[in-house]
N, C-alpha and C positions, 0 to 999 in steps of 0.2 A: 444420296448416301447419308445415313445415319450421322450426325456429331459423336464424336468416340466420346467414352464413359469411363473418367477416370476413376479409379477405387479410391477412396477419403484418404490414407496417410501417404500418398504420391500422385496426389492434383498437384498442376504448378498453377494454377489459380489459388489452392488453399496457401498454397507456399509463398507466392505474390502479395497476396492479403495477409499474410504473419509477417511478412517482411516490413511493408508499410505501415503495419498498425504494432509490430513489437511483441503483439498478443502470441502467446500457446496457444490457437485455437483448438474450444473441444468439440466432441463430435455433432454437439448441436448448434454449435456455430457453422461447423461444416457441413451440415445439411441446410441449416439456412440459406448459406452460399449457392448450395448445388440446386436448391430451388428456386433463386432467381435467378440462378442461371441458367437453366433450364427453359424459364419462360421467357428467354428473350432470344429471339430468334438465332442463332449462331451464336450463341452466347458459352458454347462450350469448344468451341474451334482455336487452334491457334492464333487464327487471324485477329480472335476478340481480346486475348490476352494482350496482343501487343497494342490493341485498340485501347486495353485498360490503362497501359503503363505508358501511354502516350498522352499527351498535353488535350488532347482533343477526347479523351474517355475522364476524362474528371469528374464529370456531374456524372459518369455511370458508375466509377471507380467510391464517389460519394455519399451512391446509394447501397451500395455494396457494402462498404462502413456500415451504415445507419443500420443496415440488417444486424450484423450482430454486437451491435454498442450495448454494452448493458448501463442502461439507464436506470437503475430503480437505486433512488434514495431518499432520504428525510429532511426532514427538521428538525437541527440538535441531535443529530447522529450519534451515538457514542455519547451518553452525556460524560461520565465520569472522566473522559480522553478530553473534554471540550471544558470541564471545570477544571482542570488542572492546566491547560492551556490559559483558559485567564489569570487561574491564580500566579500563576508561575513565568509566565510568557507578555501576554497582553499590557497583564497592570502594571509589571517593572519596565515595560517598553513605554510606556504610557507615561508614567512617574521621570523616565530618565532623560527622553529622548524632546519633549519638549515643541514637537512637530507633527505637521498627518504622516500618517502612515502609510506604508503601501505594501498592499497586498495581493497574493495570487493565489485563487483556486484552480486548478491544473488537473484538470476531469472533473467541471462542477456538475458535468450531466443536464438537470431541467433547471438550476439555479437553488436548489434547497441551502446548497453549500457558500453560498456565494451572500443570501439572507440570512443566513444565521451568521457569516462572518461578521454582517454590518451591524448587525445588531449588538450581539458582543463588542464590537470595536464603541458604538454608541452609550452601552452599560458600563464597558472602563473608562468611560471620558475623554475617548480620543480626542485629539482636533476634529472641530468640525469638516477640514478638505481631505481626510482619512479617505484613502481608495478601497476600491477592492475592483480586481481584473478575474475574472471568468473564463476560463479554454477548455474546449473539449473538441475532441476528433469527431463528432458529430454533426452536421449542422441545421438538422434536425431539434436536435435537444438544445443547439444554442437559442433557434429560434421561438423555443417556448422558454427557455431561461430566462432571457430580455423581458420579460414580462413581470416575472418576479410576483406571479398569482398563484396561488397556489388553493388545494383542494383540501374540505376541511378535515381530512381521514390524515393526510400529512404534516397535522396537526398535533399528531398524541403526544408528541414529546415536548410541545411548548408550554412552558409554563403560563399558567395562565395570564399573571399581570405582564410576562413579556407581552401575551398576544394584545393586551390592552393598550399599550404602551405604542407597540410599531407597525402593526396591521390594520387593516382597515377593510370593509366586508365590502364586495367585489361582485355582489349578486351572484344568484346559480351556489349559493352554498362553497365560496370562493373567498380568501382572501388576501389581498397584496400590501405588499410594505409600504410601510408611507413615504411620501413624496420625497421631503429631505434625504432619506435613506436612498432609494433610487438613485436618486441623483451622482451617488457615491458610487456607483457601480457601473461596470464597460463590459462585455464579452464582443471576443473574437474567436472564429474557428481556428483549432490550432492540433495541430501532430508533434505530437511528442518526440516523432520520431526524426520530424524536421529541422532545417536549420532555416531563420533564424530564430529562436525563444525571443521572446516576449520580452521589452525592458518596460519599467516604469516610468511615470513623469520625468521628463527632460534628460531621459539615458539610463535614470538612475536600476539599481538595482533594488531587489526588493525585500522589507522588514521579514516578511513573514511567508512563507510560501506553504499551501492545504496541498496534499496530492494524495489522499487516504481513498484506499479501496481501487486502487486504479492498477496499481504495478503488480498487484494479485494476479492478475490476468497474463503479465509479458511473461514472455520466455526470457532464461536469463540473463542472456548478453544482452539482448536492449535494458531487461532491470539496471544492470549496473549503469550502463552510457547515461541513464534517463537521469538517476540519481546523483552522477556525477555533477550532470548538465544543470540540474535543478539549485546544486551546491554554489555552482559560477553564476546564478543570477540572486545570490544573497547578496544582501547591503553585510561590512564585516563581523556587525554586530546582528544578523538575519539568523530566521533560524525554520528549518524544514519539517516540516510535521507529517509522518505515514501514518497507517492506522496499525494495530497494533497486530494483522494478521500479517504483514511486511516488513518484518523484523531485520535488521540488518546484521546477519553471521561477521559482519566485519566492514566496518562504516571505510567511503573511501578515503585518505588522506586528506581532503578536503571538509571534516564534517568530525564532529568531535560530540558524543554520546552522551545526553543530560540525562540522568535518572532521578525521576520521581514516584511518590510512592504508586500513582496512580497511572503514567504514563510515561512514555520514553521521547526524547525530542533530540533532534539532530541541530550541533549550531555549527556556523559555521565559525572554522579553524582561523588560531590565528596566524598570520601571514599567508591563506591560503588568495589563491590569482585565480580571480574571473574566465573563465574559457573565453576566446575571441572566437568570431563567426569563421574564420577560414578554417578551425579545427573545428572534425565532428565530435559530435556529443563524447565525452567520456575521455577526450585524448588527454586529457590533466590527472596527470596520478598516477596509480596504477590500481582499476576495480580489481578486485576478485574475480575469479570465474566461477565462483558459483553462482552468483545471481540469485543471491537463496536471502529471505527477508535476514535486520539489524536488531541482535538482542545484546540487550546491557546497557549498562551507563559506565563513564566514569569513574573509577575508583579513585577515592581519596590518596590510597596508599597502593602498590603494588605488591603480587607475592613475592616469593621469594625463590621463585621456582622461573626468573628471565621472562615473563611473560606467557610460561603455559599454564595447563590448567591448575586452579589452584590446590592447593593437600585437599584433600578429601578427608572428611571426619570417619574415623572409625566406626564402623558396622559395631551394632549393639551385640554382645556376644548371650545367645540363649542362656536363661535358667538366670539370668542375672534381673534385678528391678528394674534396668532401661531398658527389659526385651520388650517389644513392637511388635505386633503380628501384623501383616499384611488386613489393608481394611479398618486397624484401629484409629481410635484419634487420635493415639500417639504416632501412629506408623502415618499417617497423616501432613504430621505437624514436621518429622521426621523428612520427609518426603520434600515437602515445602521447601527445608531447610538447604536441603541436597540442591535441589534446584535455584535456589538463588547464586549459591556457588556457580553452576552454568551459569548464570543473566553476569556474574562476576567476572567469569573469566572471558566471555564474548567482549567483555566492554574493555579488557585491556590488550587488546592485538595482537596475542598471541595465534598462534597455530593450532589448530584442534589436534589433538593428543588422542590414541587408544584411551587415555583414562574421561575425554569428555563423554564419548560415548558410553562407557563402563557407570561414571555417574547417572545419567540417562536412565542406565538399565537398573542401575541400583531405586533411583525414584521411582519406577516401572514394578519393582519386587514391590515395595510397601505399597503403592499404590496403585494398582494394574491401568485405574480409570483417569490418573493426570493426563490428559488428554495433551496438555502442550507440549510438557517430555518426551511425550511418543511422536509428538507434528517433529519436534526439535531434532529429535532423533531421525528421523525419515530423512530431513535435511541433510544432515551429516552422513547419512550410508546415501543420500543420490549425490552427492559432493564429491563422494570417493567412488563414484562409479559405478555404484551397487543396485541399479534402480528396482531388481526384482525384489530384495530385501525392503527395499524403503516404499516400496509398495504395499508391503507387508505391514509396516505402523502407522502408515498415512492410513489405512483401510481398516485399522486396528481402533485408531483415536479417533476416527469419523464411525465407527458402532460405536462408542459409548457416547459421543456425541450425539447423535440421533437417536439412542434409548434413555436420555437423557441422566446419565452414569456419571458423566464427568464433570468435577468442580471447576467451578472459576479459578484462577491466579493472578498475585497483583498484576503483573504483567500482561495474559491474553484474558482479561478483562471481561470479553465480551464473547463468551460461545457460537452464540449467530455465524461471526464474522468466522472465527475459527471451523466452522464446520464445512462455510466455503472454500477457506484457503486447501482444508484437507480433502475436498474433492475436486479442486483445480489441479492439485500437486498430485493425486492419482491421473490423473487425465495424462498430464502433463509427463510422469514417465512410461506410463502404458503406451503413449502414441509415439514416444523417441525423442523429446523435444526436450529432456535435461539438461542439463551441463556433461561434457564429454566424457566420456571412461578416461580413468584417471591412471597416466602411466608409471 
């Protein structure tokens, strides 16, 4: 008899493997799946499922991972997200703290992230016993991580006196970090979605925690657990770094929102309590259920409006000298402004309001092509239940992202990363996998 053929969004293989990895999977991770399963002899049977989720299917359960792990990253990723973490992050930890650090990259993939941390930690003067810890769900990618050699195409973003400086050529057109630097670094295979996380030297918790480009991928009730959990292994004064496509709609009570001009950074709160191993991820607080990326900072001062969205500036009224047409550089700059008001009112905990998204739509009139107002928006109508709508501006801000239409913002920085997040986030309510209808 034939092995039965499950259709892709009601495999409880696919559903097994989103469970332990966190991930939305999309459809070409679900075919990766179905083709190694496929080729292993019963490998689509119930018998093999329970074979998976048993202690004795791990090294298959493992390879099964490694199929759709996305490993592709750099060196000095994100520069302007990674110059703002020195300026702002690294060299006052460094100035104040008076000891090594310790560090975690938390999906470093092949270890690009895990040498570049060291080398920054090296260029602000950390202590010489400055760590840095490596996890990824792959173990695959750990074991070329460990090696810390790298090819010289993964190269474009280093500067060059860095590469003079900590590199050293490795033959085959290859080059690896030098010895001292190594020596500062550990990787272990690790799930995210497991207990227990990772402590540092002697229990400790940790300075600084990388987990950028990672949480793009989870659906959003692990988002929130992961993030929570990531919060309970800061030292008080630690501080969380996402990338800028993983914005947090509303950071957990444990994580308190830095803005800078260039980048947004998570620290943690003060009197916030470490999560203990006998609770799962995320039981400290209370996440959001969206699961939907943290935008904002901090505001100095709050509105005046308890925490919702803030006043809205007045629409230019036509035939007048402030009128803006859609497209100008005034409607532009206009545009911009609008939208910092949103990064404003995410950062002060309030509730999204009818008027957030109204803002949205107003930055949307001047500028059809701000490509993050529309990601932003998308968020907010799958938050509230809506996913064929927010299908509609995720698909909106991913063509002009792909006809290359849309401007940068201080905030999502880096288009690339944005044009992934906007077609994870179509994937993601096309196949069911949102956050619930909202009652």
């Amino acid at each position: 008899m034939a092995p039965p053929a499950f259709p892709p969004a009601s495999s409880p293989f696919h559903a097994f493997v989103a469970r332990r990895t966190g991930m939305a999977l999309s459809e070409l991770q679900c075919r990766r799946l179905d083709e190694k399963l496929t080729a292993w002899p019963g490998g689509l049977t119930p018998q093999y499922l329970l074979h998976l989720q048993s202690p004795a299917g791990a090294a298959d359960l493992a390879e099964l991972i490694d199929a759709i792990s996305v490993q592709k990253t750099e060196l000095f990723r994100d520069e302007p997200q990674l110059a703002a973490l020195r300026t702002h992050v690294l060299e006052p930890m460094v100035a104040r703290m008076h000891r090594p650090l310790r560090v975690w990259s938390a999906g470093c993939a092949t270890g690009e992230e895990v040498a570049t941390l060291l080398v920054m930690l090296a260029e602000a003067g950390a202590d010489p016993s400055s760590t840095v810890l490596g996890t990824d769900i792959s173990e695959t990618a750990i074991a070329r991580a460990r090696e810390l050699c790298f090819s010289a195409e993964q190269f474009q973003r280093v500067p060059f006196g860095v590469r003079e400086r900590w590199f050293l050529p490795a033959g085959g057109g290859r080059f690896t970090l030098v010895g001292h630097l190594k020596d500062r670094a550990s990787f272990e295979c690790h799930n995210l979605m497991d207990l227990p996380y990772p402590v540092a030297a002697e229990g400790q918790g940790f300075d600084l925690i990388v987990c950028r480009n990672v949480l793009i991928y989870f659906a959003p009730e692990p988002f929130d657990r992961v993030v929570t959990s990531l919060a309970g292994r800061l030292t008080p004064e630690g501080m969380l770094v996402l990338s800028a496509a993983e914005p947090l709609l509303r950071a957990p009570p444990t994580l308190r929102t830095m803005r800078f001009e260039q980048a947004f950074f998570y620290a943690r709160a003060q009197g916030a309590v470490a999560f203990t191993e006998a609770a799962p991820p995320g039981a400290p607080g209370t996440p959001s259920s969206s699961g939907l990326p943290a935008v904002g900072a901090l505001l100095a001062s709050r509105s005046a409006t308890s925490g919702r969205f803030p006043a809205l500036p007045a629409p230019s009224k036509p035939g007048t000298p402030a009128e803006v047409r859609p497209g100008d550089a005034g409607a532009h700059t206009e545009a911009d402004a609008l939208f910092a008001k949103v990064l404003e009112w995410a950062s002060s905990g309030g509730e999204a309001s009818p008027q957030t998204a109204e803002a949205l739509r107003r930055c949307l009139v001047l500028d059809p092509d701000l490509a993050a107002a529309r990601y932003l928006l998308g968020m907010l109508l799958e938050q509230r239940g809506v996913p064929a709508e927010a299908a509609v501006e995720y698909r909106r801000a991913l063509r002009s992202l792909e006809e290359g239409r849309a401007r940068t913002t201080p905030f999502f920085l880096n288009n690339a990363r944005l044009q992934v997040a906007c077609a994870r986030a179509i994937e993601r309510v096309e196949r069911g996998s949102g956050p619930p209808q909202s009652r």
